[in-house]
Backbone as ProteinMPNN parsed JSONL, in Angstrom:
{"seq_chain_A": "XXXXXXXXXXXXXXXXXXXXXXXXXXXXXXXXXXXXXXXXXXXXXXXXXXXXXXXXXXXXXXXXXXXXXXXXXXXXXXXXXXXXXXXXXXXXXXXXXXXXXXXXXXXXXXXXXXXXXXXXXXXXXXXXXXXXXXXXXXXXXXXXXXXXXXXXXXXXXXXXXXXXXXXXXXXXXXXXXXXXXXXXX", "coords_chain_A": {"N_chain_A": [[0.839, -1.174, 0.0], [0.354, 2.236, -1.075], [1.248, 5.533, 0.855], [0.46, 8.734, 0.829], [2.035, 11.889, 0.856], [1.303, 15.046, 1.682], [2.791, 17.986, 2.001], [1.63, 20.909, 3.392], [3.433, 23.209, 3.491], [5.93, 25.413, 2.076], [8.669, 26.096, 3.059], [11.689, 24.588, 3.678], [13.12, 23.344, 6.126], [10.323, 22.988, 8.447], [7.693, 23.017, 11.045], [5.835, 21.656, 10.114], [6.996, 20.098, 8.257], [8.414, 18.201, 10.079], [6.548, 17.219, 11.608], [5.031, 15.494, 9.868], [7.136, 14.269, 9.405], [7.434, 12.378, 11.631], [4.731, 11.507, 11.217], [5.484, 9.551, 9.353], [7.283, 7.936, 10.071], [5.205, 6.202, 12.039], [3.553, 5.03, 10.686], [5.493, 3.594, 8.823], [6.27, 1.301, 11.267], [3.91, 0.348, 11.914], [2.521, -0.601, 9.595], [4.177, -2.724, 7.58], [4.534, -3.251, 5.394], [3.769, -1.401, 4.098], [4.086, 1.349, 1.568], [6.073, 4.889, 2.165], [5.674, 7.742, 0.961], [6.75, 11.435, -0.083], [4.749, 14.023, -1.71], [6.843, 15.711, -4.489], [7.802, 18.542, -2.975], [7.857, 20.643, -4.877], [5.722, 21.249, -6.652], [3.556, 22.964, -4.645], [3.994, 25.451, -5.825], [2.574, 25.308, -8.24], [1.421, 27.878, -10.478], [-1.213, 29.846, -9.416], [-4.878, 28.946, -9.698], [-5.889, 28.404, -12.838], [-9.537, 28.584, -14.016], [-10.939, 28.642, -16.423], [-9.034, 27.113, -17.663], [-8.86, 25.115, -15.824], [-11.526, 23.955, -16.127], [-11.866, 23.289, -18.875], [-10.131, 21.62, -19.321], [-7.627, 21.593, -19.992], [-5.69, 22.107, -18.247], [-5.617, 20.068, -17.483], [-3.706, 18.736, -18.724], [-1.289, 19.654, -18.106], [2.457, 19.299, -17.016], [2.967, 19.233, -14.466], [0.517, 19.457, -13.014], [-0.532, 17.103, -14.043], [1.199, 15.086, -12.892], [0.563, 15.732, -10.691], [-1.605, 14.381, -10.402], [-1.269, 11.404, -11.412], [-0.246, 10.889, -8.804], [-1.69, 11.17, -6.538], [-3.961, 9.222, -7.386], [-2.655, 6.74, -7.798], [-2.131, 6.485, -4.823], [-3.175, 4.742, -2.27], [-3.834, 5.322, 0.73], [-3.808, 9.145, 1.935], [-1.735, 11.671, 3.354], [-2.499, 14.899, 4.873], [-0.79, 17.633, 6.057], [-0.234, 20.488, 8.15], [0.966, 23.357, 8.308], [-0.816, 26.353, 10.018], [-2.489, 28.891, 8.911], [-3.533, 32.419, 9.206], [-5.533, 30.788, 10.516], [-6.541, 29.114, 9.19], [-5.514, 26.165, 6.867], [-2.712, 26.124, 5.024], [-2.477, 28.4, 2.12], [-0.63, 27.503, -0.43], [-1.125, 24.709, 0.124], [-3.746, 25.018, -0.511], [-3.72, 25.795, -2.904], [-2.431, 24.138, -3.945], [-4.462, 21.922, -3.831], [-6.844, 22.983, -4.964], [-5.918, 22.112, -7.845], [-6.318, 19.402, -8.297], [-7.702, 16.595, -9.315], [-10.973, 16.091, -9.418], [-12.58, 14.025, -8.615], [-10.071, 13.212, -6.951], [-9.721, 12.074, -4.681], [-11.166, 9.713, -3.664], [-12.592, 7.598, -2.222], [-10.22, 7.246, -0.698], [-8.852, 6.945, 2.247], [-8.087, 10.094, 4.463], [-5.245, 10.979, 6.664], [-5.543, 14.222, 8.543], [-3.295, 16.569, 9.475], [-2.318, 19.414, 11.417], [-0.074, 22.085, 12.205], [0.998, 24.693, 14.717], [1.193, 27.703, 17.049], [-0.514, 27.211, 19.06], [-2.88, 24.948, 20.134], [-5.995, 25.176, 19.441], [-6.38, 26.971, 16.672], [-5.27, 24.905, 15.242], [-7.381, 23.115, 14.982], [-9.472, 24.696, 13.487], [-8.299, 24.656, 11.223], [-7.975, 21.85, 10.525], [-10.595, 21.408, 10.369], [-11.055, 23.11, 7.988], [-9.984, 21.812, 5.819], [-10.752, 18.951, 6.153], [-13.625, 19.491, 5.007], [-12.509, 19.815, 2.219], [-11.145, 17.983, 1.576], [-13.73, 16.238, 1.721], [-15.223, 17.212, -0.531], [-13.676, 16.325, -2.794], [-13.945, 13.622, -2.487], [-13.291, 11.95, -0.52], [-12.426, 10.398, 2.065], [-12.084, 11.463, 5.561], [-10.417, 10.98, 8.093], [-11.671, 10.108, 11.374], [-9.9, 11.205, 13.635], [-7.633, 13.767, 14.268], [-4.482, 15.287, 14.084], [-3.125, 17.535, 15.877], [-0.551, 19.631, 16.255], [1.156, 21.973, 18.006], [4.104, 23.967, 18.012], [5.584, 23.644, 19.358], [6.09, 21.332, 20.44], [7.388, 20.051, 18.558], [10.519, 19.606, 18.717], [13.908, 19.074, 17.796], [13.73, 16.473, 19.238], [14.103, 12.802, 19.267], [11.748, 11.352, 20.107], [8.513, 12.256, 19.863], [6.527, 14.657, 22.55], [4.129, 12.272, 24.912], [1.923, 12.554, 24.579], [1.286, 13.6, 22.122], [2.52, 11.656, 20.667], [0.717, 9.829, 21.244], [-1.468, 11.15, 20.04], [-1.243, 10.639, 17.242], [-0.61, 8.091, 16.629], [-3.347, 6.915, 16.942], [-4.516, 8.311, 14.738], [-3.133, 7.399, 12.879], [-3.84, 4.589, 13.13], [-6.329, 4.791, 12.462], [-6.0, 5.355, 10.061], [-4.76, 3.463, 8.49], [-6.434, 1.331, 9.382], [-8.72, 2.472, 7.569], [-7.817, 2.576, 5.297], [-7.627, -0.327, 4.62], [-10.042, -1.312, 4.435], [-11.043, 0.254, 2.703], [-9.732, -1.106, 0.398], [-9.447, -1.662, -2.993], [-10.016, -4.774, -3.045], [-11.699, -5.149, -1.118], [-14.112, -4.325, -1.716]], "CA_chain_A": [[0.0, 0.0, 0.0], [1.216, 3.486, -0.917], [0.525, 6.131, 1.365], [1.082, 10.048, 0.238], [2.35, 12.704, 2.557], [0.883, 16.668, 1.13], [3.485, 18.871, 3.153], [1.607, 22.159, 2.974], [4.785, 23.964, 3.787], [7.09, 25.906, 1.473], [9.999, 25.856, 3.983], [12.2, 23.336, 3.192], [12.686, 23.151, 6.918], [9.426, 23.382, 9.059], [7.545, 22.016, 11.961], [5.144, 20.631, 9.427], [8.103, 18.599, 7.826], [8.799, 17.092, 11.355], [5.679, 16.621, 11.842], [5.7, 14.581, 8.33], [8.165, 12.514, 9.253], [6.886, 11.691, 13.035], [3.528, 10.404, 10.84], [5.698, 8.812, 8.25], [7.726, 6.456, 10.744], [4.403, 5.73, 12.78], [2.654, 4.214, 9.301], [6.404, 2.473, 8.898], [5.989, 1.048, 12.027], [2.574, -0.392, 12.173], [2.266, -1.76, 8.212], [5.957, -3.266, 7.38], [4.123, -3.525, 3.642], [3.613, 0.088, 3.116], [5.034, 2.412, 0.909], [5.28, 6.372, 2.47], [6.359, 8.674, -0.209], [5.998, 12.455, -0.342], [4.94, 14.581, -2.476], [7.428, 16.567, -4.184], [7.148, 20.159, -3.159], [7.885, 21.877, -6.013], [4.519, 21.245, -7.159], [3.164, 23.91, -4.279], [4.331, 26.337, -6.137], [1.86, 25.744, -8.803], [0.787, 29.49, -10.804], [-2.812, 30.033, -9.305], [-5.694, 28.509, -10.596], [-7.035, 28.939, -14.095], [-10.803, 28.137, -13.354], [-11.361, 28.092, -17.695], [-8.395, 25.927, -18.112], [-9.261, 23.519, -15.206], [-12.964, 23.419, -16.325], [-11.796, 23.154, -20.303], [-9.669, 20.382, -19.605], [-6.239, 22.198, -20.226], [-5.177, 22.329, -17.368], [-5.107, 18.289, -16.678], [-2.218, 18.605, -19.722], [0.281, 20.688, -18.027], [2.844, 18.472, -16.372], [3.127, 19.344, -12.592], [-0.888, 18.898, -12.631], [-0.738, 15.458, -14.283], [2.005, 14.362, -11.619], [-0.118, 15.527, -9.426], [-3.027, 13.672, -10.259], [-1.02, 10.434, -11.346], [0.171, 10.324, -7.546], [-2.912, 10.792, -5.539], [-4.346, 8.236, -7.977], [-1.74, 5.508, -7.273], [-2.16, 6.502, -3.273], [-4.369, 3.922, -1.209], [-4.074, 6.556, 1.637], [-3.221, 10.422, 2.061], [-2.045, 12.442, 4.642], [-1.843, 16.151, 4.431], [0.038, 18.448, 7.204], [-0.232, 22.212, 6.903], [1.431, 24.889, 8.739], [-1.861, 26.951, 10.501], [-2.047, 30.313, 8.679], [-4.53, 32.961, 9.368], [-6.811, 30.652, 11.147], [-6.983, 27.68, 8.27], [-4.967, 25.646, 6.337], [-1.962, 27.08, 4.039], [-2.545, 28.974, 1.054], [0.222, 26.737, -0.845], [-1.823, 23.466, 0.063], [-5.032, 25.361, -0.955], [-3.958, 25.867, -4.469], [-2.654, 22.567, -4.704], [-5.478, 20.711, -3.816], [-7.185, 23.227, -6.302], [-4.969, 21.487, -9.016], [-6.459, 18.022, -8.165], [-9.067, 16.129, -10.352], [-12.467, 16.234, -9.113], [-12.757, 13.034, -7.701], [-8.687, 12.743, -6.43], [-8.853, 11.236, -3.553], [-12.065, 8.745, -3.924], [-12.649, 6.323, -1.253], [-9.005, 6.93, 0.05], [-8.793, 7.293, 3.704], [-6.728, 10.13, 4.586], [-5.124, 11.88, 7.559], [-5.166, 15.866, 8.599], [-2.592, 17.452, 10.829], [-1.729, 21.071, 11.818], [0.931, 22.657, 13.184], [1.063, 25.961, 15.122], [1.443, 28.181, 17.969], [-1.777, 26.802, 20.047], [-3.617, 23.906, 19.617], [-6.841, 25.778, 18.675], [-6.115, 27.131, 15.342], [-5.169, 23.753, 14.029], [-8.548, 22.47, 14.76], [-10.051, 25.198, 12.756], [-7.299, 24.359, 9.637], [-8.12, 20.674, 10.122], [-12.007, 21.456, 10.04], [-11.253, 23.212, 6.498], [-9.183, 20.403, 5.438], [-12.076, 17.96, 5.997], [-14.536, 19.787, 3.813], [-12.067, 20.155, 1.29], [-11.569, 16.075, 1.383], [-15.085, 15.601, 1.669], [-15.642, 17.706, -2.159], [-12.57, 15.903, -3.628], [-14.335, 11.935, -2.642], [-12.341, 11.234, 0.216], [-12.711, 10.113, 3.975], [-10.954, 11.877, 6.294], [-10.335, 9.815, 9.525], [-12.005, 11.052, 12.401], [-9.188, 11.507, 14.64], [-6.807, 14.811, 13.69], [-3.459, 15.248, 14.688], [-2.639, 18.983, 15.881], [0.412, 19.761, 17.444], [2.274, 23.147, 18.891], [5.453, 23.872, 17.596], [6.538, 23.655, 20.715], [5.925, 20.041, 20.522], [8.096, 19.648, 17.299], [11.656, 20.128, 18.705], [14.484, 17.756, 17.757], [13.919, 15.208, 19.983], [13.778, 11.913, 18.517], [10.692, 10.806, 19.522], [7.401, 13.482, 20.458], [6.267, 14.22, 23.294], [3.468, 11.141, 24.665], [0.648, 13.016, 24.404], [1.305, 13.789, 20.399], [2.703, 10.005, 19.977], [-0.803, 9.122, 20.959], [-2.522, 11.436, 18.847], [-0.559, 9.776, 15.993], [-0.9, 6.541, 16.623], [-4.616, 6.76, 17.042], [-4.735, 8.931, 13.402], [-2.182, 6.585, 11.736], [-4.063, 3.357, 12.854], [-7.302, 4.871, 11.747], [-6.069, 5.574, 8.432], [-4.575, 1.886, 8.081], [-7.88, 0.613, 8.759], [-9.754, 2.912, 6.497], [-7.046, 1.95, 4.042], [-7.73, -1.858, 4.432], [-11.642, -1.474, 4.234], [-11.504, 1.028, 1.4], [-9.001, -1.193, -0.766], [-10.64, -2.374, -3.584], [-10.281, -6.293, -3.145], [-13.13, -5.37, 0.039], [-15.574, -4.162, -2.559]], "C_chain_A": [[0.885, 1.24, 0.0], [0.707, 4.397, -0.1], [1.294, 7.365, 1.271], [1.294, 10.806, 1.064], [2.264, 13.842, 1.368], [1.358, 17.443, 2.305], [2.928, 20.531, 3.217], [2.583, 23.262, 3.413], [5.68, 24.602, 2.938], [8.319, 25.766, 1.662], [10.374, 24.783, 4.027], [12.155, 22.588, 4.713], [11.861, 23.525, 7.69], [8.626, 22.339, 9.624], [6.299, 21.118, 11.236], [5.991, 19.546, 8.966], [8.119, 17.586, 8.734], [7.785, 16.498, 11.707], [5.284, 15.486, 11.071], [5.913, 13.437, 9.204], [7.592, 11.683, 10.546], [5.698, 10.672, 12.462], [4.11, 9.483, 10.189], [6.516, 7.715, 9.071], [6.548, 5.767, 11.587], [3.612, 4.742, 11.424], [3.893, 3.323, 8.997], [6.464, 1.867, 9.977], [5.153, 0.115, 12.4], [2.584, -1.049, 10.519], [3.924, -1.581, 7.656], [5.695, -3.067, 5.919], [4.234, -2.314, 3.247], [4.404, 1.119, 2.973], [4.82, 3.7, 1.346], [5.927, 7.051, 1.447], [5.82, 10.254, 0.116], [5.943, 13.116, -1.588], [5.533, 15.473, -3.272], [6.872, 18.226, -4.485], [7.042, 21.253, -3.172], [7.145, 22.39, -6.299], [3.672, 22.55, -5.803], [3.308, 24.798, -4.641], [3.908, 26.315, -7.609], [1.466, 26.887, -9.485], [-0.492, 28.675, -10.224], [-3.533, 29.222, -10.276], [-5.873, 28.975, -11.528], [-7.903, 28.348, -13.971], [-11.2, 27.933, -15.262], [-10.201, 27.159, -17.943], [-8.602, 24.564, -17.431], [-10.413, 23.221, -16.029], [-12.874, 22.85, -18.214], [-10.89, 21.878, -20.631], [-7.801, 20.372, -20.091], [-5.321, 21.942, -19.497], [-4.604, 20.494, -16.921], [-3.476, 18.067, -17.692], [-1.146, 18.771, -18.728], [1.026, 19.729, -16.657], [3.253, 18.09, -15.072], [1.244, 18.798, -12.206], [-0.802, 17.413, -13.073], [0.498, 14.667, -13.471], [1.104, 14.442, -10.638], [-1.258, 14.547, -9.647], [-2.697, 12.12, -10.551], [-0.516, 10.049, -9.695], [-0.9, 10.169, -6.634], [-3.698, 9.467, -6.395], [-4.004, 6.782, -7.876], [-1.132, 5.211, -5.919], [-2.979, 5.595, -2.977], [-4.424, 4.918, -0.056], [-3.237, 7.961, 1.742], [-3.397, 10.8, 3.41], [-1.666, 13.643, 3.92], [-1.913, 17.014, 6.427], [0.233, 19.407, 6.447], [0.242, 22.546, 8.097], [-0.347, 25.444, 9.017], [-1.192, 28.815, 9.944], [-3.034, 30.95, 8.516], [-5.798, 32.252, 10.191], [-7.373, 29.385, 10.301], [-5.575, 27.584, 7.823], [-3.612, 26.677, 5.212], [-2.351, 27.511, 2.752], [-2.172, 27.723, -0.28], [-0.906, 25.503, -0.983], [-3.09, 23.973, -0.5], [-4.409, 25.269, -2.416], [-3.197, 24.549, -5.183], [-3.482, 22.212, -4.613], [-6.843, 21.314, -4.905], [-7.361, 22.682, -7.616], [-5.962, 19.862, -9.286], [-7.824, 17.834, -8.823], [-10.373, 16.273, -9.381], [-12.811, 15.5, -7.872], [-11.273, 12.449, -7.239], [-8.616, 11.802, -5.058], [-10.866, 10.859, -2.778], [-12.335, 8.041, -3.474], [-11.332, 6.155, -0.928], [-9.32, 7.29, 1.76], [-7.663, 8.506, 3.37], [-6.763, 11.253, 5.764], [-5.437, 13.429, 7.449], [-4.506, 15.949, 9.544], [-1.91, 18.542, 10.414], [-0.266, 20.972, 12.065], [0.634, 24.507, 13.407], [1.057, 26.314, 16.183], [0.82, 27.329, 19.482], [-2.0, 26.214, 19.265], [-5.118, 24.389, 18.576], [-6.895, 25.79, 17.372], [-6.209, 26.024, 14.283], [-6.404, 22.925, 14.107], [-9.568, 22.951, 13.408], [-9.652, 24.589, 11.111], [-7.534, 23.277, 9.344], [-9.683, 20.407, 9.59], [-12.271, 21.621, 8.621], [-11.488, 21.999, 5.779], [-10.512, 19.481, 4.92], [-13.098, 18.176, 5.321], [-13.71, 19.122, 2.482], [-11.795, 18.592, 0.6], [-12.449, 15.661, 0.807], [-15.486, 15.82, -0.315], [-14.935, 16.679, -2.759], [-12.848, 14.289, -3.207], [-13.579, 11.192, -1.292], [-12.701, 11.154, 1.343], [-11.63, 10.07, 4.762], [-11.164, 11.241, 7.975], [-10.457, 10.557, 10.596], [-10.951, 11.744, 13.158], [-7.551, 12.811, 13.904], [-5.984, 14.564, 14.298], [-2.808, 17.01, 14.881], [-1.282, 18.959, 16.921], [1.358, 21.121, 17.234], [3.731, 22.962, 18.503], [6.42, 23.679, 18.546], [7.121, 22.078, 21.043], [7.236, 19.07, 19.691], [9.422, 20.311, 18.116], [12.57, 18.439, 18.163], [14.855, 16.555, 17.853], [13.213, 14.114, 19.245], [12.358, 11.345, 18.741], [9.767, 12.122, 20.658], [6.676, 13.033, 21.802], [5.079, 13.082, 23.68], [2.393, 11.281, 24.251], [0.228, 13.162, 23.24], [1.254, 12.45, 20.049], [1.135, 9.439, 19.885], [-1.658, 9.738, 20.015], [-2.195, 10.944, 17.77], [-0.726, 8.741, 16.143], [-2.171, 6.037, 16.691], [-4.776, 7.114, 15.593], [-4.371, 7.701, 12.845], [-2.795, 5.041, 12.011], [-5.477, 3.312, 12.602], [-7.568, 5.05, 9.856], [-5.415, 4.176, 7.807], [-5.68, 1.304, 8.187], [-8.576, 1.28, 7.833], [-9.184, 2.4, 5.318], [-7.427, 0.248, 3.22], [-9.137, -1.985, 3.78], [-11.852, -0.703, 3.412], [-10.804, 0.178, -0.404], [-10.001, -2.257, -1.945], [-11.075, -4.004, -3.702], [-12.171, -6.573, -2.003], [-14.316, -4.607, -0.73], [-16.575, -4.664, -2.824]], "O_chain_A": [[1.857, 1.405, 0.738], [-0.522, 4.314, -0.107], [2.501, 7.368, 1.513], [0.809, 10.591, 2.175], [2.91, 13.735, 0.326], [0.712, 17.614, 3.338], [3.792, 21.4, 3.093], [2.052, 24.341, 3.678], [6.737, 24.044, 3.231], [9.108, 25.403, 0.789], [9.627, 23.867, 4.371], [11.49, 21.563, 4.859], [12.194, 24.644, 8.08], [8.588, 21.182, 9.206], [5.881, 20.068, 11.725], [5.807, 18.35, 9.194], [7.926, 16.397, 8.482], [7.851, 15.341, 12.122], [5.198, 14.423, 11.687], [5.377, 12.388, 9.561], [7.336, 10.481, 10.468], [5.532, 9.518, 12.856], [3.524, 8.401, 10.217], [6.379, 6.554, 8.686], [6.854, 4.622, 11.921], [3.181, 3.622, 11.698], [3.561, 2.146, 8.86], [7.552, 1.405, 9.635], [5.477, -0.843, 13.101], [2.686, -2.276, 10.506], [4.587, -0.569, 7.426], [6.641, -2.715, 5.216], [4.737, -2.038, 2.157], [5.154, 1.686, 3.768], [3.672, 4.112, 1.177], [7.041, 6.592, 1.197], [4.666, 10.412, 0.513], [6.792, 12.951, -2.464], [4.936, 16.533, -3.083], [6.194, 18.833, -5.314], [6.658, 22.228, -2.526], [7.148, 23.616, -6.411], [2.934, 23.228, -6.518], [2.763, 25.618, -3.902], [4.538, 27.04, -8.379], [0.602, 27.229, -8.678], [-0.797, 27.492, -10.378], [-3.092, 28.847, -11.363], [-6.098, 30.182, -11.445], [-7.584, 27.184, -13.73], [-11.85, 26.904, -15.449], [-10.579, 26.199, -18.614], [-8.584, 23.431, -17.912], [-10.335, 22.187, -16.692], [-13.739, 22.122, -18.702], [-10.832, 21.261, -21.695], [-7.05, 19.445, -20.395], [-4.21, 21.581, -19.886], [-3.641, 20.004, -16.331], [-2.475, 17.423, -17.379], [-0.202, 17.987, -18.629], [0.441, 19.477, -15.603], [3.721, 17.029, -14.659], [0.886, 17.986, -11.354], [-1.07, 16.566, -12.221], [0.523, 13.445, -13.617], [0.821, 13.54, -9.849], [-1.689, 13.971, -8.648], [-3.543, 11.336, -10.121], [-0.431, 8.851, -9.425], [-1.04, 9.131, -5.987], [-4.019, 8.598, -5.584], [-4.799, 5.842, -7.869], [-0.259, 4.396, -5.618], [-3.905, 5.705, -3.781], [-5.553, 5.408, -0.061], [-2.013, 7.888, 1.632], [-4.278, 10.623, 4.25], [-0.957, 13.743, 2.919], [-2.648, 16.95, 7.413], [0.548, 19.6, 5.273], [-0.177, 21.876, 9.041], [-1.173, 24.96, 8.242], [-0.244, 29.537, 10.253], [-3.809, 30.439, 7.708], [-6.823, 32.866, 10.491], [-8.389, 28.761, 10.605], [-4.664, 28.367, 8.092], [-3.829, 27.817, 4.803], [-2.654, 26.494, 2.129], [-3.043, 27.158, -0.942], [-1.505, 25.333, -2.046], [-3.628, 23.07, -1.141], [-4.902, 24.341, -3.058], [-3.257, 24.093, -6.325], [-3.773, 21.861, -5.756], [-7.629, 20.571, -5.493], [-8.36, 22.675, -8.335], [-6.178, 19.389, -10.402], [-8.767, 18.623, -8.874], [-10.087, 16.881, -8.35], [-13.137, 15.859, -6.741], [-11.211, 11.224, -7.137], [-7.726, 11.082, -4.606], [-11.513, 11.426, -1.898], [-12.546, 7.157, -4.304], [-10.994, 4.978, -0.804], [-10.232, 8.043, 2.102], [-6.734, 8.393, 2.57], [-7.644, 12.088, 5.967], [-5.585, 13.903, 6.322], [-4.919, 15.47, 10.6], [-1.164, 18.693, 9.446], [0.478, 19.991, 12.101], [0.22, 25.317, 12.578], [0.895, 25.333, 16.909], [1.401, 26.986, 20.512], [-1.733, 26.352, 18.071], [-5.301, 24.088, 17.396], [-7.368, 24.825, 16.771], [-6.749, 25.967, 13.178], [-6.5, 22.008, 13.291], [-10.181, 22.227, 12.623], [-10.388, 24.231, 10.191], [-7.492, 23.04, 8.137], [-10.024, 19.577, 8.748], [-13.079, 20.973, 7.957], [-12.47, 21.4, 5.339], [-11.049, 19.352, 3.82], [-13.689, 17.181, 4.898], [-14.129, 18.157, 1.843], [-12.128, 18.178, -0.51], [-12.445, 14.974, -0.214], [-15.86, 14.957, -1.11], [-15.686, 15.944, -3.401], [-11.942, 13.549, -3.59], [-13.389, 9.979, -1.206], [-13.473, 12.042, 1.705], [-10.679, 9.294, 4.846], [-12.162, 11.226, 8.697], [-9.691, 11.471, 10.901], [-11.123, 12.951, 13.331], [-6.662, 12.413, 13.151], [-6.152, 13.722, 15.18], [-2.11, 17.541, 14.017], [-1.128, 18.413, 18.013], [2.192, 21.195, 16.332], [4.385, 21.935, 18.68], [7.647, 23.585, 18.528], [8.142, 21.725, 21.633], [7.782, 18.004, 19.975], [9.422, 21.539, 18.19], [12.168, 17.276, 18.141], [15.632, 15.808, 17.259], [12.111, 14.237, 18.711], [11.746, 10.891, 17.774], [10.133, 12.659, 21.703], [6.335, 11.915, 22.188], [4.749, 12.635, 22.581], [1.779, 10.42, 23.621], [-0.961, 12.97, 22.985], [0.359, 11.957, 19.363], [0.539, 8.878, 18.966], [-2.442, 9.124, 19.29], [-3.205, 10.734, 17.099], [-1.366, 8.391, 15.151], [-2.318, 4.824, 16.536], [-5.242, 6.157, 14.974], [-5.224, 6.962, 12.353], [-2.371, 4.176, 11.245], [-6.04, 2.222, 12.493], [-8.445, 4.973, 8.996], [-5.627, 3.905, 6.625], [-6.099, 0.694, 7.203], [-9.198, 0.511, 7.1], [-9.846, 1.866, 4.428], [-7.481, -0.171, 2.064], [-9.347, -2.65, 2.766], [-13.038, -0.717, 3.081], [-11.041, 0.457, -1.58], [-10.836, -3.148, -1.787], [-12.093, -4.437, -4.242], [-13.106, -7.374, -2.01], [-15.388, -4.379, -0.171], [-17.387, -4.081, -3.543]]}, "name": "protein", "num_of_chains": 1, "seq": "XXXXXXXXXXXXXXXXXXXXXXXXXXXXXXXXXXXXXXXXXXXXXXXXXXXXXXXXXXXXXXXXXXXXXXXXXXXXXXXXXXXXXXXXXXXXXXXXXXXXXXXXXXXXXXXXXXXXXXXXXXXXXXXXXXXXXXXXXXXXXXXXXXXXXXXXXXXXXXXXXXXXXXXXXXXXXXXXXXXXXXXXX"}
């Protein structure tokens, strides 16, 4: 099983990255089988939507959009981790997930987690998030993962209180994974 990691982050380093990786060894961890890959992200840096080229069919040509849409396509589960900006989700991740086919992410399971100052905020950013899933076909796994930058320091493994929110996310999105894959159809 592949499972996609959407860093909404620009910053090469940032506590979304770490946060990343904290989900991406907890899914290596629990399924020995599955593949984590991220997305690369160049592709956030997308030009803005064209709303007549998406809708005209142009737009699926141009070759950062058709990466993008061959990878969520060949995902069994997504996670996406944003940076908390203004009060929702990043900009960056907004106009990627713009980019994405209609129905991208289709009976995938897939995570949300924040990062930012206070916990708060990233509830709001994860609330977006979950619409934004919901349009684009996808089932976002009840359990969010927000965590305080404060949370994200170098230390190899987070504090327990995060580990658990991860390990609750990451073994809800392995089961949604299992019960969404298509052999259980």
């Amino acid at each position: 099983m592949e499972t996609l990691i959407l860093t909404g982050s620009t910053a090469a380093a940032s506590t979304s990255a770490r946060l990343a990786g904290l989900i991406r060894r907890r899914i290596e961890l629990r399924d020995l089988d599955s593949v984590v890959s991220d997305l690369d992200r160049s592709l956030l840096r997308l030009p803005g939507l064209d709303a007549d080229a998406y809708t005209g069919g142009a737009l699926a040509r141009d070759p950062g959009v058709r990466h993008l849409a061959d990878r969520l396509a060949d995902a069994r589960a997504v996670v996406l981790v944003t940076p908390v900006q203004h009060g929702s989700y990043s900009g960056a991740l907004k106009n990627l997930l713009d980019h994405a086919p209609r129905a991208a992410l289709r009976d995938k399971p897939v995570l949300l987690a924040a990062t930012g100052g206070t916990l708060h905020p990233g509830s709001a950013a994860c609330d977006h998030l979950r619409a934004v899933v919901r349009s684009l076909g996808g089932w976002a796994v009840p359990t969010q993962v927000i965590a305080q930058r404060s949370e994200l320091t170098a230390a190899a493994e987070p504090p327990p209180q995060l580990a658990a929110r991860i390990d609750r996310a990451v073994g809800e999105l392995l089961l949604g994974a299992r019960m969404l894959a298509p052999a259980a159809l």
